[in-house]
C-alpha positions in Angstrom: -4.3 3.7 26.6 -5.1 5.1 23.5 -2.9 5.6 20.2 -1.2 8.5 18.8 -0.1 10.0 15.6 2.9 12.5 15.6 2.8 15.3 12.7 3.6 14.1 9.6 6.3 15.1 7.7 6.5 15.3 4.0 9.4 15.9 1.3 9.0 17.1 -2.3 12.1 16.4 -4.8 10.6 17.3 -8.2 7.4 15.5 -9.1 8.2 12.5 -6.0 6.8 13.2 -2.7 7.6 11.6 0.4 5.1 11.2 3.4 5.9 9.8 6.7 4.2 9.3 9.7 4.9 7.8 13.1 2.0 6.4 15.0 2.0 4.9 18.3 -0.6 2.2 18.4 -2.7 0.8 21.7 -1.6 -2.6 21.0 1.3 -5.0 20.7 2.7 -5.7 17.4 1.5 -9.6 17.6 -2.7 -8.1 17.2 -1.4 -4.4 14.9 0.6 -7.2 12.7 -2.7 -8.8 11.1 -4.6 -4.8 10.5 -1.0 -4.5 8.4 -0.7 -7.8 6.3 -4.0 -9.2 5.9 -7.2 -8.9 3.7 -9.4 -8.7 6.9 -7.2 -6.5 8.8 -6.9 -4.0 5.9 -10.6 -4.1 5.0 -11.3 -2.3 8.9 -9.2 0.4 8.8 -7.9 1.3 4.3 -9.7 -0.7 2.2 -10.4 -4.1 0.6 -7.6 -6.1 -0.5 -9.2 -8.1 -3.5 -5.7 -9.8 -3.7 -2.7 -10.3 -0.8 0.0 -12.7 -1.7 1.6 -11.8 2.3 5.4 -12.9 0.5 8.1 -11.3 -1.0 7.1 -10.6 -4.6 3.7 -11.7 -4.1 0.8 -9.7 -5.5 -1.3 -6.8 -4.0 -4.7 -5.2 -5.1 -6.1 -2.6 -2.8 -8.9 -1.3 -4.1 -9.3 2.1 -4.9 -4.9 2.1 -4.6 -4.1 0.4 -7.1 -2.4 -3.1 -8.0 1.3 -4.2 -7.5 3.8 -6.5 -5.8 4.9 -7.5 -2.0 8.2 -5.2 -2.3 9.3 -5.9 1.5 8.2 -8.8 3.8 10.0 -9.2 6.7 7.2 -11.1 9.2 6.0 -9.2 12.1 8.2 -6.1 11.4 7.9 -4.9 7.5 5.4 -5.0 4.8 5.7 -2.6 2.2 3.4 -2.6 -1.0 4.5 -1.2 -4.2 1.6 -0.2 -6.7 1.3 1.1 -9.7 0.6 4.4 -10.2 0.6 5.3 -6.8 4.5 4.2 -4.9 5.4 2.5 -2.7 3.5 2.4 0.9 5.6 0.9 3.4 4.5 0.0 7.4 7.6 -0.8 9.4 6.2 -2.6 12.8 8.4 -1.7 16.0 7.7 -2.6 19.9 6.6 0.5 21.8 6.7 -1.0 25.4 5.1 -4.3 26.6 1.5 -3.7 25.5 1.9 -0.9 22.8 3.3 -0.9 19.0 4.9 2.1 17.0 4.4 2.0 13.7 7.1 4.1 11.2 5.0 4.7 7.7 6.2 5.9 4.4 4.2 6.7 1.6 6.5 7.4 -1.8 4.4 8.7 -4.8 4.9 10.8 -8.1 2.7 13.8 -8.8 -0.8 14.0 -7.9 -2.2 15.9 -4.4 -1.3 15.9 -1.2 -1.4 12.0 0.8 -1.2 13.7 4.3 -4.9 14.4 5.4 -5.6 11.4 3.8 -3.4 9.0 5.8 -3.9 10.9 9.1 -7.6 10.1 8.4 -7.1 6.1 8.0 -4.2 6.1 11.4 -7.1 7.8 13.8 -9.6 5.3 12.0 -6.7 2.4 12.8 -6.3 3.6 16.1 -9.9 3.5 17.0 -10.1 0.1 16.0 -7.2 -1.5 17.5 -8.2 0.5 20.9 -12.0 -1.0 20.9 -10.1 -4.5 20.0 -9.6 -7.0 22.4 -6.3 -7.8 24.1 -5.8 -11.3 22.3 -3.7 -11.3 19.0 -6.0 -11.9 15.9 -9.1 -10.8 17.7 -9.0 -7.7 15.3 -9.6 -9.4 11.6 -12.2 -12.0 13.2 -14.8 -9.3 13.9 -14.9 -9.1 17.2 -12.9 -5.9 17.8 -15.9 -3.7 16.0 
């Protein structure tokens, strides 16, 4: 079964957008968790994360993002990473039947060009990963899902 990604919807209120997406993911929320929260998972499918401190208040450098703090961490379900310069990015983990995940995304940022195309972009990139992944949990940020 392969994943999907529902239109995106976006809000403007002055100079701070809001993105969000919904994406149903190919996989349950025990092997989508790791893609989410972990150096390895986020180096397949964003980018590198030269630091992840996976803990409330912990720190976060995606490169190429920016460099913040853990602002949610609620394991298996939320992890939300503020940075600055570039808001808040948020991935909110929900069950989407016994094999599948949906995952609610939010993307809060001040100024600067649309995030959509962007985003949409990395979910089909996600998506194509976790699909080619196999069915154990963790198999996707030990290389073998490639």
């Amino acid at each position: 079964m392969a994943g999907s990604i529902e239109q995106g919807s976006s809000q403007t209120r002055g100079n701070k957008h809001i993105l969000h997406f919904l994406v149903r993911l190919p996989r349950p929320m025990e092997t989508v968790w790791p893609a989410l929260t972990t150096p390895e998972g986020l180096a397949r499918w964003l980018t590198a994360a030269d630091v992840l401190e996976p803990r409330l208040g912990g720190a976060v450098t995606l490169r190429g993002l920016g460099t913040g703090r853990v602002s949610a961490w609620d394991v298996d379900r939320v992890a939300e990473y503020t940075l600055e310069g570039r808001g808040r990015i948020r991935f909110h983990l929900e069950r989407g039947g016994p094999d599948r995940s949906v995952l609610r995304f939010t993307h809060e940022y001040r100024g600067g060009a649309a995030e959509e195309s962007r985003w949409r972009a990395r979910f089909e990139r996600l998506i194509d990963i976790l699909a080619a992944a196999p069915q154990r949990s963790g198999d996707l940020t030990n290389g073998r899902g490639r």
